[in-house]
N, CA and C atoms as a LAMMPS dump frame, in Angstrom:
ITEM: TIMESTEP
0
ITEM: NUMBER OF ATOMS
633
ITEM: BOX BOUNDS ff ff ff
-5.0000000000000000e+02 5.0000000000000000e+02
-5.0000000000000000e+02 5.0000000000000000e+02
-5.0000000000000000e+02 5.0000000000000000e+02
ITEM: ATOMS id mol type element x y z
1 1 1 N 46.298 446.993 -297.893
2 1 2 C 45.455 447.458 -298.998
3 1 3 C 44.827 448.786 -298.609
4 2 1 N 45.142 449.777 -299.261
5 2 2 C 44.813 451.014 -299.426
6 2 3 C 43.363 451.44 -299.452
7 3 1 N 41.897 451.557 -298.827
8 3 2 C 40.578 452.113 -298.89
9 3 3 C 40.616 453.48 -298.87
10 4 1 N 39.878 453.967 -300.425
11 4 2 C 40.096 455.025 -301.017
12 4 3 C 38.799 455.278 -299.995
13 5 1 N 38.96 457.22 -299.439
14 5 2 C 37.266 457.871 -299.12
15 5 3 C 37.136 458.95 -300.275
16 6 1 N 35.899 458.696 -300.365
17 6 2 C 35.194 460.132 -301.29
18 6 3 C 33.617 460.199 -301.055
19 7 1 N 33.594 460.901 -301.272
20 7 2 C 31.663 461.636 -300.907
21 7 3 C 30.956 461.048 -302.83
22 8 1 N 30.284 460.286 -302.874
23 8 2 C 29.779 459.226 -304.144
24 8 3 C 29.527 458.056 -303.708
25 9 1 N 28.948 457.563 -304.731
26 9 2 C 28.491 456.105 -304.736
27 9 3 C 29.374 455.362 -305.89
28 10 1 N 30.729 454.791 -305.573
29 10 2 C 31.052 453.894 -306.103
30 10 3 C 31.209 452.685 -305.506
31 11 1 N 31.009 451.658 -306.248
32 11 2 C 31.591 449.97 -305.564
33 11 3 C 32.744 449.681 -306.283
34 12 1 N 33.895 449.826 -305.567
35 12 2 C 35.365 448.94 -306.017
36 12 3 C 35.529 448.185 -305.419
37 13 1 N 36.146 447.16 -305.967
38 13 2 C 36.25 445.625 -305.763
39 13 3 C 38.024 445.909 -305.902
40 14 1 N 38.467 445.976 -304.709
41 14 2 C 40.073 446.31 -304.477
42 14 3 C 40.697 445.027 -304.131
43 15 1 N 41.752 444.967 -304.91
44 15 2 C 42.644 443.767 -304.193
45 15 3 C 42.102 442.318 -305.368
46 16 1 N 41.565 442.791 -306.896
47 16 2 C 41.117 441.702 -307.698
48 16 3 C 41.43 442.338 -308.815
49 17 1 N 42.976 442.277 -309.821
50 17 2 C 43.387 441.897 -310.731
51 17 3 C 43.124 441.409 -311.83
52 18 1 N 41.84 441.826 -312.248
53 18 2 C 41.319 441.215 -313.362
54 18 3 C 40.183 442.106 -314.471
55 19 1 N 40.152 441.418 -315.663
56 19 2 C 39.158 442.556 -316.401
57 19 3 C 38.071 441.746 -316.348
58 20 1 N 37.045 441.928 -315.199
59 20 2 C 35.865 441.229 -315.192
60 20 3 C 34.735 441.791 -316.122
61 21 1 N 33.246 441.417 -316.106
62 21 2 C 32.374 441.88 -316.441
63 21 3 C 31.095 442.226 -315.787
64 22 1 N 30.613 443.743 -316.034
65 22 2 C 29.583 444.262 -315.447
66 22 3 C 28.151 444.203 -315.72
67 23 1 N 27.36 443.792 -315.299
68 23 2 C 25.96 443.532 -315.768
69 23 3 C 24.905 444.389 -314.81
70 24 1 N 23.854 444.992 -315.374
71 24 2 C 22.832 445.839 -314.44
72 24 3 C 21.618 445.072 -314.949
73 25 1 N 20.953 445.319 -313.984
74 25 2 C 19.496 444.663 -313.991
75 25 3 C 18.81 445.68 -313.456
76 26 1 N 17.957 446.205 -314.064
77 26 2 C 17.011 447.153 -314.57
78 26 3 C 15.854 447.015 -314.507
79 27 1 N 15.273 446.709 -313.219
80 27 2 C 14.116 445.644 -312.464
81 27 3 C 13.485 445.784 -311.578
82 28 1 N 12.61 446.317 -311.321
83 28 2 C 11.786 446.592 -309.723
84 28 3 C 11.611 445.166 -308.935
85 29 1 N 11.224 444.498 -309.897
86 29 2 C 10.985 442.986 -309.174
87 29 3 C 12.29 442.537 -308.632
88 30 1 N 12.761 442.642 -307.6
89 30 2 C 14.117 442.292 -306.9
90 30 3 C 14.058 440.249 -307.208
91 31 1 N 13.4 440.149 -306.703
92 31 2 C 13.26 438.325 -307.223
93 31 3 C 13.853 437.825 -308.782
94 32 1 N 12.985 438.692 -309.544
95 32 2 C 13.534 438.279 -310.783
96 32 3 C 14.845 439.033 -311.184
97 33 1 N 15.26 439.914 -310.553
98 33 2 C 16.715 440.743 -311.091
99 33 3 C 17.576 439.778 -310.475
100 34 1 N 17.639 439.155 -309.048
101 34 2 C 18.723 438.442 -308.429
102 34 3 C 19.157 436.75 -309.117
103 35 1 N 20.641 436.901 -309.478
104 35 2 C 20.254 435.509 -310.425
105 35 3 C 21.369 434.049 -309.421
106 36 1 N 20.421 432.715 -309.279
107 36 2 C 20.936 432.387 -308.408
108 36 3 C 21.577 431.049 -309.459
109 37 1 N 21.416 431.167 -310.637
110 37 2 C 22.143 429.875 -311.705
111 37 3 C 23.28 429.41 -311.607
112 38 1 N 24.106 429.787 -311.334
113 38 2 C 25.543 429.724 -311.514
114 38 3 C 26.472 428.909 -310.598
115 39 1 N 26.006 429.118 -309
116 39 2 C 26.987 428.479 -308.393
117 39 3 C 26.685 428.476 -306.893
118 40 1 N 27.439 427.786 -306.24
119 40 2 C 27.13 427.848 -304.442
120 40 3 C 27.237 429.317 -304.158
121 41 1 N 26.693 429.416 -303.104
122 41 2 C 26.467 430.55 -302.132
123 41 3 C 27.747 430.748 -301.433
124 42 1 N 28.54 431.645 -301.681
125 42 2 C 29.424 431.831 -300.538
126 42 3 C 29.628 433.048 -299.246
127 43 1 N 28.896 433.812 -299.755
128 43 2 C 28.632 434.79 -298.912
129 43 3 C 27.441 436.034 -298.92
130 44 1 N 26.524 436.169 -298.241
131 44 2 C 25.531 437.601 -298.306
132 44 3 C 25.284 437.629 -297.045
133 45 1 N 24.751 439.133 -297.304
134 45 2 C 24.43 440.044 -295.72
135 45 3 C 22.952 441.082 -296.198
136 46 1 N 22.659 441.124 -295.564
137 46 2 C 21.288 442.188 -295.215
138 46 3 C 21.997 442.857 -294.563
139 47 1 N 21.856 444.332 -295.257
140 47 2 C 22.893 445.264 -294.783
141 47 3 C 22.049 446.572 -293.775
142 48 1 N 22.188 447.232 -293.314
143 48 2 C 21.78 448.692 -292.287
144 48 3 C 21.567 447.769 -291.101
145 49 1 N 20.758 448.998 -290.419
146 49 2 C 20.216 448.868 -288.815
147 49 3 C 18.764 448.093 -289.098
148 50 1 N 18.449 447.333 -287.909
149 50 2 C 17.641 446.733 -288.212
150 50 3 C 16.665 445.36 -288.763
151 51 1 N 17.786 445.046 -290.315
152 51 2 C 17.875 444.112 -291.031
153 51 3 C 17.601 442.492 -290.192
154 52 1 N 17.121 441.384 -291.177
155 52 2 C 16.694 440.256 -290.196
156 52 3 C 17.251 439.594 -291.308
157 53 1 N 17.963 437.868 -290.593
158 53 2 C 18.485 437.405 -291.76
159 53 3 C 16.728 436.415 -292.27
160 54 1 N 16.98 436.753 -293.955
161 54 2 C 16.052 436.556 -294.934
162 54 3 C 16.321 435.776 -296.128
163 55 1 N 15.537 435.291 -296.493
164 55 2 C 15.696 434.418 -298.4
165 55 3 C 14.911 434.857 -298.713
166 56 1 N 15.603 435.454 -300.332
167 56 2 C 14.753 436.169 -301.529
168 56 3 C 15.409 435.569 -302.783
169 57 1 N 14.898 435.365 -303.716
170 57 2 C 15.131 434.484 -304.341
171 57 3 C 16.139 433.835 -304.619
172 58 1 N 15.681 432.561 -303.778
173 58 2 C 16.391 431.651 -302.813
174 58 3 C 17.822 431.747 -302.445
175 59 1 N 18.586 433.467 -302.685
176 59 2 C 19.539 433.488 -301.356
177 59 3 C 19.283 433.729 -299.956
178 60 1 N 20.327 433.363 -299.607
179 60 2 C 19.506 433.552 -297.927
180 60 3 C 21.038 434.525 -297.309
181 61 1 N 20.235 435.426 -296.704
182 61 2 C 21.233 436.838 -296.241
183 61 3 C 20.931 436.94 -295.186
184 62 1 N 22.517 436.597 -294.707
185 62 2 C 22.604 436.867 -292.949
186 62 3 C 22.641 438.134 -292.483
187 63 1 N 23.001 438.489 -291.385
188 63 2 C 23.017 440.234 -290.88
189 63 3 C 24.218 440.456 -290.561
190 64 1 N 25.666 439.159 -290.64
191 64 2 C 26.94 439.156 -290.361
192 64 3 C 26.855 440.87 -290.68
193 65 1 N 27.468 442.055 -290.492
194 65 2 C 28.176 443.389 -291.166
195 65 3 C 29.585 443.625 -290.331
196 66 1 N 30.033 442.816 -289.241
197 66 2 C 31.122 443.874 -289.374
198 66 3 C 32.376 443.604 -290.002
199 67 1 N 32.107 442.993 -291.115
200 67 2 C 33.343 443.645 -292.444
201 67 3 C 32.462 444.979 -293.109
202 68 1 N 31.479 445.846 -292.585
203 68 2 C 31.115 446.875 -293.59
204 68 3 C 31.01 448.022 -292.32
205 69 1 N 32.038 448.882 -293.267
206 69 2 C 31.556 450.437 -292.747
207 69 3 C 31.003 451.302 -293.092
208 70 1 N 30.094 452.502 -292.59
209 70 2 C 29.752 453.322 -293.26
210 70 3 C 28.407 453.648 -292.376
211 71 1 N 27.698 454.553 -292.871
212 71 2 C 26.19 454.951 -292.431
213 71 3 C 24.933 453.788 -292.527
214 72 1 N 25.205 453.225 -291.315
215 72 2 C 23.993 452.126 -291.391
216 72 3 C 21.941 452.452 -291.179
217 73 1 N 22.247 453.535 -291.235
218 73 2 C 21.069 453.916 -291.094
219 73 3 C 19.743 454.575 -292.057
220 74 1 N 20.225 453.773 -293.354
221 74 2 C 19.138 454.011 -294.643
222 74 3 C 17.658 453.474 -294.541
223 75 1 N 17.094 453.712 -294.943
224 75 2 C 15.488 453.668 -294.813
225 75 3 C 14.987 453.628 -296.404
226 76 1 N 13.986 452.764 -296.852
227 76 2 C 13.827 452.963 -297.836
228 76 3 C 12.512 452.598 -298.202
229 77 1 N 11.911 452.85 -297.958
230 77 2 C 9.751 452.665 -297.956
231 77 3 C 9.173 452.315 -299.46
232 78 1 N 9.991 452.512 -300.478
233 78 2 C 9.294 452.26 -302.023
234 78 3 C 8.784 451.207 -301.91
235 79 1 N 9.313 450.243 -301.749
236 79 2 C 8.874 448.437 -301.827
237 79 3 C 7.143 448.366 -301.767
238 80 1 N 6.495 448.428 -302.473
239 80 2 C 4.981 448.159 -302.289
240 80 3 C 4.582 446.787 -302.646
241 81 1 N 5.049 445.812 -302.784
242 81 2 C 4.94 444 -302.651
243 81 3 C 4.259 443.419 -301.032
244 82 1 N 3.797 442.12 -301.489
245 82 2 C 2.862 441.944 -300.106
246 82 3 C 4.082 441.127 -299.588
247 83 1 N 6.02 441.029 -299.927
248 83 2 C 6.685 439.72 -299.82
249 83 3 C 7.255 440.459 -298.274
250 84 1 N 6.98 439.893 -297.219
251 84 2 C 7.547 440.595 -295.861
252 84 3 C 9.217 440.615 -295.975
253 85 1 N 10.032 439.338 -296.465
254 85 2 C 11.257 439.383 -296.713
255 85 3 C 12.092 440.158 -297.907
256 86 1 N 11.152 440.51 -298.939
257 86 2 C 11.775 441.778 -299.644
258 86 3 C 12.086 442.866 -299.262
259 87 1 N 10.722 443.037 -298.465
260 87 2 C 10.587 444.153 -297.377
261 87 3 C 11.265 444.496 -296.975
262 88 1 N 11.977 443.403 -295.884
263 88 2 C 12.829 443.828 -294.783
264 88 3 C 14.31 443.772 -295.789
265 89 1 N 14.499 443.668 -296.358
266 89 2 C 15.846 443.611 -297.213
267 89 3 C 16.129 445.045 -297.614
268 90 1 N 14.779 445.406 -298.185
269 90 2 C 15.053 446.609 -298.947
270 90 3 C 14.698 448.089 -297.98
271 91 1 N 14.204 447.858 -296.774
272 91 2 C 14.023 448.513 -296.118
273 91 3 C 15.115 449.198 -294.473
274 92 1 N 16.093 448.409 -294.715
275 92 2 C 17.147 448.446 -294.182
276 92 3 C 18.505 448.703 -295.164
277 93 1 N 19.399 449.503 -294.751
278 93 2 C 20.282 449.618 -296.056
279 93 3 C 21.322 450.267 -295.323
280 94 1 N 22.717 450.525 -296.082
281 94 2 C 23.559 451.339 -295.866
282 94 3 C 23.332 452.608 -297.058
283 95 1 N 23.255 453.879 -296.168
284 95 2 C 22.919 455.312 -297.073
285 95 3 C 24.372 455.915 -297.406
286 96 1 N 24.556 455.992 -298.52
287 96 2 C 25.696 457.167 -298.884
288 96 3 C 25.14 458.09 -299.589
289 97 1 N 25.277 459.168 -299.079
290 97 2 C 24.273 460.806 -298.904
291 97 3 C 25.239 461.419 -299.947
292 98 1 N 24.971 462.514 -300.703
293 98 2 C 25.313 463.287 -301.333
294 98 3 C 26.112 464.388 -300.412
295 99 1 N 25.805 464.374 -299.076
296 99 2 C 26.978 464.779 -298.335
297 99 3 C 27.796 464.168 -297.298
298 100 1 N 27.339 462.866 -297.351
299 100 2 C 28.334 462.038 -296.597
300 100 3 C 29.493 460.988 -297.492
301 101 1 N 29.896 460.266 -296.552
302 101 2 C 31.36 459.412 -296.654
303 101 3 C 30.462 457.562 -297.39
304 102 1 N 31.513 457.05 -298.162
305 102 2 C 31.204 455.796 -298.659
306 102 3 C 30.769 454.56 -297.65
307 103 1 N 30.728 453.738 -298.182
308 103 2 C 29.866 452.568 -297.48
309 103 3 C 31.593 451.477 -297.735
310 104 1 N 31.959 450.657 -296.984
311 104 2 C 33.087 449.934 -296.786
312 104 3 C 32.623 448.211 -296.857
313 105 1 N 32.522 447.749 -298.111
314 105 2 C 32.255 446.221 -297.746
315 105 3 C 33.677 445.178 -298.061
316 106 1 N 34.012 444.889 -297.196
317 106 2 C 35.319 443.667 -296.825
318 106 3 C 34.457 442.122 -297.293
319 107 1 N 35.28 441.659 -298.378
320 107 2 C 35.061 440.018 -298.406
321 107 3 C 36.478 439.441 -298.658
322 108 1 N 36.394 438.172 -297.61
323 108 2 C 37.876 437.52 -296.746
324 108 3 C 37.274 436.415 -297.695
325 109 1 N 38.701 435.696 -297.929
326 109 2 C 38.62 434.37 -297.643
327 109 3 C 38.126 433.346 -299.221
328 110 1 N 38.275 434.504 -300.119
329 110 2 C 38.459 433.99 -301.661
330 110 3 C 39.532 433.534 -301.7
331 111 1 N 39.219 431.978 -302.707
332 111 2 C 40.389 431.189 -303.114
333 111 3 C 40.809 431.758 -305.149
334 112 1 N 42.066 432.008 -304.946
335 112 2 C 43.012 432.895 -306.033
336 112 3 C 42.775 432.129 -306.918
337 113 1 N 41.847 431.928 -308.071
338 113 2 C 42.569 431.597 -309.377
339 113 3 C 40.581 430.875 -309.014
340 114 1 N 39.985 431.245 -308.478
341 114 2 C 38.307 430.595 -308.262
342 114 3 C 37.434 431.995 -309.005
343 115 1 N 36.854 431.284 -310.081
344 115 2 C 35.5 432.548 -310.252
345 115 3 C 34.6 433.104 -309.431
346 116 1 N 33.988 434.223 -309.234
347 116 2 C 32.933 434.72 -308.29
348 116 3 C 32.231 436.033 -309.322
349 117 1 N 31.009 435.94 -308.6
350 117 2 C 29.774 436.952 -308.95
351 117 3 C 29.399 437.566 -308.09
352 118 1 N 29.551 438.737 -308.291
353 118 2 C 29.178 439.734 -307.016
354 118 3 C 27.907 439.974 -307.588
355 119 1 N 26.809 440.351 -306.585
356 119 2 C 25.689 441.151 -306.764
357 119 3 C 25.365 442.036 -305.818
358 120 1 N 24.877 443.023 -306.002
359 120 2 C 25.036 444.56 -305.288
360 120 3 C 23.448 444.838 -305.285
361 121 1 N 22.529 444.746 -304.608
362 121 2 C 21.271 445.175 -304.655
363 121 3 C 21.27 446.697 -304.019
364 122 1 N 21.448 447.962 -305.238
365 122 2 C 20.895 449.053 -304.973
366 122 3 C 19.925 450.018 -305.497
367 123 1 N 19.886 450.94 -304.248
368 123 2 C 18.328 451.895 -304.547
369 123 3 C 19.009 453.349 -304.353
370 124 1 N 18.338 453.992 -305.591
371 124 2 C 17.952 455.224 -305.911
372 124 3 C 16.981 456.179 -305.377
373 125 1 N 17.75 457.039 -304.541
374 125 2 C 16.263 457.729 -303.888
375 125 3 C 15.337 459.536 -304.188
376 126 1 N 16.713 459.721 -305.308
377 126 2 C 16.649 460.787 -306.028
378 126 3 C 16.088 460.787 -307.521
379 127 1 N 15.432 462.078 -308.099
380 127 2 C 15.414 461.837 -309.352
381 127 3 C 16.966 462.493 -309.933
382 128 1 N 16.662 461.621 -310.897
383 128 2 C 17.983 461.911 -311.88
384 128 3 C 19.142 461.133 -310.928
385 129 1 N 19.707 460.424 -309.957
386 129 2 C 20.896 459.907 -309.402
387 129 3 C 21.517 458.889 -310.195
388 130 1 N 22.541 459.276 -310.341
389 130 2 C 23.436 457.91 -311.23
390 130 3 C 25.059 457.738 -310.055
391 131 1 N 25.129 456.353 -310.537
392 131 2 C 26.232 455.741 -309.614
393 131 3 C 27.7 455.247 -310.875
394 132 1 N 28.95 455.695 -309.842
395 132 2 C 30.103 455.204 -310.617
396 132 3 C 30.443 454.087 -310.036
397 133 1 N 30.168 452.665 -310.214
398 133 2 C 30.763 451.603 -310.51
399 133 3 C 32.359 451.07 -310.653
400 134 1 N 33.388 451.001 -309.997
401 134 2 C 34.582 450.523 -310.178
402 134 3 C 35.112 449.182 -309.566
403 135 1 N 35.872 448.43 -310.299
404 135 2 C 36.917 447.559 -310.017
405 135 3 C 38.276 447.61 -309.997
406 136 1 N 38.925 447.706 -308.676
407 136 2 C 40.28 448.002 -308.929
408 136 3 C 40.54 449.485 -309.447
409 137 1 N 40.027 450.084 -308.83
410 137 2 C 40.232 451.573 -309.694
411 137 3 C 39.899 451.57 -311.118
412 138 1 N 39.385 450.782 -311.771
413 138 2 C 39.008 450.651 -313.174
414 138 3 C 38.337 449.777 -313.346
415 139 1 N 38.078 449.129 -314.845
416 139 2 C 36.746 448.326 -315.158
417 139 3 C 35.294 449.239 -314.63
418 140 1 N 35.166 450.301 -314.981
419 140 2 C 34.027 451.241 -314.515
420 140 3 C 32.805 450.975 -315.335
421 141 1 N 31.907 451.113 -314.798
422 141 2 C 30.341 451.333 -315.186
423 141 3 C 29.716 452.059 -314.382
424 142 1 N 28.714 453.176 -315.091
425 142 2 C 28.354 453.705 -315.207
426 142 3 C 26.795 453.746 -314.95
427 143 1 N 26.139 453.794 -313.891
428 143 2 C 24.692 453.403 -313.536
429 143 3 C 23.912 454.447 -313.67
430 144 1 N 22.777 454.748 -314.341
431 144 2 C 21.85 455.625 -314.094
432 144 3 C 20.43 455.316 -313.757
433 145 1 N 20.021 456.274 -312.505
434 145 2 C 19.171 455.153 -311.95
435 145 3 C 17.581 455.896 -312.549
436 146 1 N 17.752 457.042 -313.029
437 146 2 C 16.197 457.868 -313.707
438 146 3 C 15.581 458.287 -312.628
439 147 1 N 14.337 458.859 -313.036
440 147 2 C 13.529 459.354 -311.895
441 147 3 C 12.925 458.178 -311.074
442 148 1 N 12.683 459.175 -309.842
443 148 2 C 12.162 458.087 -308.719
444 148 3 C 12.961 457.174 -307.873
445 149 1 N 12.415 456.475 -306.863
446 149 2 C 13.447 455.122 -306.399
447 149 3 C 13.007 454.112 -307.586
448 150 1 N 14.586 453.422 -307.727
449 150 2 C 14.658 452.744 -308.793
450 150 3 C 15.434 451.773 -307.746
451 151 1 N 15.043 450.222 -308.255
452 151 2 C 15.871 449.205 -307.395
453 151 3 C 16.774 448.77 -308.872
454 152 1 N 17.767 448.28 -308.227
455 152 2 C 18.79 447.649 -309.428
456 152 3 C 19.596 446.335 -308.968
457 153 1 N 20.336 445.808 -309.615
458 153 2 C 21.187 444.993 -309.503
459 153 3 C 21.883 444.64 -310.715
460 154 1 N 23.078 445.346 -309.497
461 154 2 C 24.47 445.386 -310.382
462 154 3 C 25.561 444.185 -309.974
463 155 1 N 26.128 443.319 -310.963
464 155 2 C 27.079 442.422 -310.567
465 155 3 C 27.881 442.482 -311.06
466 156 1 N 29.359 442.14 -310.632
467 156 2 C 30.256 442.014 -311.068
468 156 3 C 30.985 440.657 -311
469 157 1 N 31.422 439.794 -312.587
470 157 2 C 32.06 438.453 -312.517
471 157 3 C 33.817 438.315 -312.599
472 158 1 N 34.376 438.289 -311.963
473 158 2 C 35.679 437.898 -312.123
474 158 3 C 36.431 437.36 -311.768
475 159 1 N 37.787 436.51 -311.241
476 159 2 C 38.638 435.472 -311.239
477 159 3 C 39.615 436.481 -309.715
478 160 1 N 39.515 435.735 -308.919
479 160 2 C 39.887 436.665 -307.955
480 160 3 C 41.812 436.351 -307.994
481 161 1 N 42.212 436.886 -307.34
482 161 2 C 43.942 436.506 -307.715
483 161 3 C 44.146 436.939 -306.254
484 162 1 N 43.86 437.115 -305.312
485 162 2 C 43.926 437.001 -303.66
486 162 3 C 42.741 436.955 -302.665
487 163 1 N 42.954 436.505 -301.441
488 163 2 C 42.132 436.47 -300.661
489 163 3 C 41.273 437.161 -300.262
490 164 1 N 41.377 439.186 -300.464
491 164 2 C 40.346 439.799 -300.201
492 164 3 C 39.45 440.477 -301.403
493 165 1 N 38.168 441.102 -301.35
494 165 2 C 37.588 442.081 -302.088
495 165 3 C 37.518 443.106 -301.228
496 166 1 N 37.666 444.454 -301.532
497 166 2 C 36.769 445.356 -300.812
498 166 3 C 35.954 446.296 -301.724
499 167 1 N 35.066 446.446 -301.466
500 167 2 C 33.495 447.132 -302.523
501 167 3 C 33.621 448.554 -301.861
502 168 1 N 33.827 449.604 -302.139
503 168 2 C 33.589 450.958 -301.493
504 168 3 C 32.673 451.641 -302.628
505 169 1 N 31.644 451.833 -301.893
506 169 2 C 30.267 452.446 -302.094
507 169 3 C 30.358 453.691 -302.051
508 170 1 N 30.805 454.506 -303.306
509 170 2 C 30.403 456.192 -303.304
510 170 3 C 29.218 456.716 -303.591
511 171 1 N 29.022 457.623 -303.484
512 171 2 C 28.182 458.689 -304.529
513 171 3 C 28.942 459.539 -305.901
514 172 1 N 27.997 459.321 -306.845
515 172 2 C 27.88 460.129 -308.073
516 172 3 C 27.497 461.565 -308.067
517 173 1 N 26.095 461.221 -307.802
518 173 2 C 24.775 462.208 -307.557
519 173 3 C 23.703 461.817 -306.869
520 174 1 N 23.482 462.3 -306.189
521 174 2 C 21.858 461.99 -305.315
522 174 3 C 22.303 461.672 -303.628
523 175 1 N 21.366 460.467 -303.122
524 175 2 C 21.323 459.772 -302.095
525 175 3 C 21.109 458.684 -303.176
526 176 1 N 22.121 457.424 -302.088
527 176 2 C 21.584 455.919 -302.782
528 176 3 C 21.73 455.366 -301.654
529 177 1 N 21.385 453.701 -301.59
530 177 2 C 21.858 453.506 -300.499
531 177 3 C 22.019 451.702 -301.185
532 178 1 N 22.864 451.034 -300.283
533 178 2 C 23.219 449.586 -300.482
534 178 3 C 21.989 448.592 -299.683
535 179 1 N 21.702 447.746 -300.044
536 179 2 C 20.912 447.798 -299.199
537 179 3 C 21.085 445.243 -299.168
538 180 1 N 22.067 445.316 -299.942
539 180 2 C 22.641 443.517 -299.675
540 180 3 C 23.644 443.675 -300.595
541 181 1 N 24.282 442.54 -300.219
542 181 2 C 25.159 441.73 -301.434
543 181 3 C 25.234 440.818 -301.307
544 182 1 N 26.008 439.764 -302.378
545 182 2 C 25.601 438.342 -302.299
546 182 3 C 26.738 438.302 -303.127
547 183 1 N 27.657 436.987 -302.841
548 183 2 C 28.816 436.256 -303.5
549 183 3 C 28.704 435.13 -303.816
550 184 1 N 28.636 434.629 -304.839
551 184 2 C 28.543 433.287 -305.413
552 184 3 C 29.056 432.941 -306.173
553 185 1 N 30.252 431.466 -306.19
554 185 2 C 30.573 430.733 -306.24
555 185 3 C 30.687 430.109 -307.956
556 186 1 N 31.632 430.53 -309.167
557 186 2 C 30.899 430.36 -310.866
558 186 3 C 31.991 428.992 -310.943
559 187 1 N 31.665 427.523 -310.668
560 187 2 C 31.922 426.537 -311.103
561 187 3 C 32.931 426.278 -312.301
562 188 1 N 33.723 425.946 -312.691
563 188 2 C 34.412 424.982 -313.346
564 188 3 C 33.524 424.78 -314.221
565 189 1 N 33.592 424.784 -315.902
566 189 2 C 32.762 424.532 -316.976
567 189 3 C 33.339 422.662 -316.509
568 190 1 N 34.458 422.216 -316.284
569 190 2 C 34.075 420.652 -315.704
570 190 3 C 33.668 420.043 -314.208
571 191 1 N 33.566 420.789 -313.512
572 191 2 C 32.507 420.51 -312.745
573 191 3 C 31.427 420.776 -312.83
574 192 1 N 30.937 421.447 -313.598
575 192 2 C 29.432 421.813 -313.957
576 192 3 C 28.861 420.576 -314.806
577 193 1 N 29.804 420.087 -315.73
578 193 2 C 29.42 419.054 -316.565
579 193 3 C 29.379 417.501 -315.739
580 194 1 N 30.528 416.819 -314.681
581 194 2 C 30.219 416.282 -313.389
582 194 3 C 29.212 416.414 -312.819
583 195 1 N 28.524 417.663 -312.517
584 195 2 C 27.128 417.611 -311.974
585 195 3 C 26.217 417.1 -312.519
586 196 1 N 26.513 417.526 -313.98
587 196 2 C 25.145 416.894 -314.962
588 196 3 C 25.05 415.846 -315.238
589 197 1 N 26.57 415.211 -315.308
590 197 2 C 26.417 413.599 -315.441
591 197 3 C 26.146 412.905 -314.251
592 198 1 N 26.587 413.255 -312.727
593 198 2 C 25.885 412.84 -311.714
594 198 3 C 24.238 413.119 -311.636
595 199 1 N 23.438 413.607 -312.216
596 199 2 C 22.427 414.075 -312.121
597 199 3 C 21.735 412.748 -312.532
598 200 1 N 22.111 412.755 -314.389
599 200 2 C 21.73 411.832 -315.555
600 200 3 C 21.793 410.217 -314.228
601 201 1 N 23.083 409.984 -313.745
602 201 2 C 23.183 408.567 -313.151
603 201 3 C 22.316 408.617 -311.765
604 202 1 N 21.577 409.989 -311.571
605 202 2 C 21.047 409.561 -310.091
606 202 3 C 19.731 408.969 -310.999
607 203 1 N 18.971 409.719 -311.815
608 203 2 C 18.236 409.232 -312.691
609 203 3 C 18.095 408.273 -313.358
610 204 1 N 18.931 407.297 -313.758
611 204 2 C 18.831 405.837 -314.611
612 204 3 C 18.864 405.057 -313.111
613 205 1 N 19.727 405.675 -311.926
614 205 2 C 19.654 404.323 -310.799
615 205 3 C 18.164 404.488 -310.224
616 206 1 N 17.449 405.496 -309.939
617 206 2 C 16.549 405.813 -309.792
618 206 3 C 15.17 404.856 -310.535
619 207 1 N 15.686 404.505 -312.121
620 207 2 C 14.475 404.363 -313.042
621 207 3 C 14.839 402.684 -312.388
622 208 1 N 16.298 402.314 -312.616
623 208 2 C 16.064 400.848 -312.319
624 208 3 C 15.809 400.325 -311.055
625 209 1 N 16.081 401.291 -310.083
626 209 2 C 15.546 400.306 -308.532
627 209 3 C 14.353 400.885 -308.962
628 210 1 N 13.293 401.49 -309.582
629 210 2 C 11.434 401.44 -309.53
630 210 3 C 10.915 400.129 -310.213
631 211 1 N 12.043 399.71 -311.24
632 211 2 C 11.613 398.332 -312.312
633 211 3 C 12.319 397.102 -311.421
């Protein structure tokens, strides 16, 4: 599999065959932008130098990186919250500079024909910086992050059709920097419904061993 370089902030998701869908979250509150509804945890990292593994709303991100290349040495001080683990999340990052090379994230070990949700927690450290977004060389979106550091979260949902992803992190315009990601796991509309009916029967066995 071919890893494209260019001086930008894009995330392609290489090696996934599919017309997924892109969603941005437009959110300073990193807690409430990260959405954990959907499915098991299968993979996150706290990304740069530094980083400690942390839970923020309630994923929990290891410091595993070496499936990621690139400039580990982003810094990012906006965060003014009293939460020490936001902190350290958002304060450690991978930087792709307006004159440097992309950020390289490798995910192994997807099963072909299984849904997944990527989420991309990034920061804006320029005014005016916007990010190009790709899947597969296509499925693009288009991020603009406005004045100031702006935190975001961008995900991408789609049906993987082989074992790897790779996310390459360009620049548009500005400095940005990556600063986690998180892979999770989008259930079977009938296993989701299995859950609920196991739920309902833990509940009636529950009511009758109290009577």
């Amino acid at each position: 599999m071919r890893v494209l370089q260019a001086v930008g902030v894009v995330c392609l998701l290489a090696g996934v065959a599919n017309a997924g869908t892109w969603t941005v979250v437009d959110n300073n509150d990193l807690v409430a932008g990260l959405d954990t509804s959907f499915g098991p945890l299968f993979k996150a990292s706290n990304l740069g130098n530094g980083g400690s593994a942390v839970t923020v709303g309630g994923i929990a991100y290891d410091t595993a990186t070496a499936n990621v290349t690139g400039d580990a040495s982003g810094t990012y001080a906006a965060y003014g919250g009293s939460d020490p683990n936001v902190a350290n999340l958002l304060s450690h990052s991978m930087k792709v500079s307006q004159w440097g090379v992309g950020s390289d994230i490798t995910i192994s070990g997807l099963t072909p024909g299984l849904d997944y949700k990527v989420q991309l927690v990034l920061l804006g450290a320029w005014n005016g910086c916007s990010a190009n977004l790709y899947v597969d060389a296509a499925n693009y979106k288009y991020v603009y992050f406005g004045n100031g550091t702006v935190e975001k979260v961008a995900s991408y949902t789609f049906t993987a059709t082989d074992g790897d992803v790779v996310m390459n992190n360009w620049r548009n315009s500005g400095d940005y920097y990556v600063s986690a990601y998180a892979v999770h796991v989008i259930p079977e509309p009938a296993t989701m419904s299995l859950l609920g009916v196991g739920g309902i029967g833990m509940m009636v066995a529950r009511r009758k061993a109290r009577s």
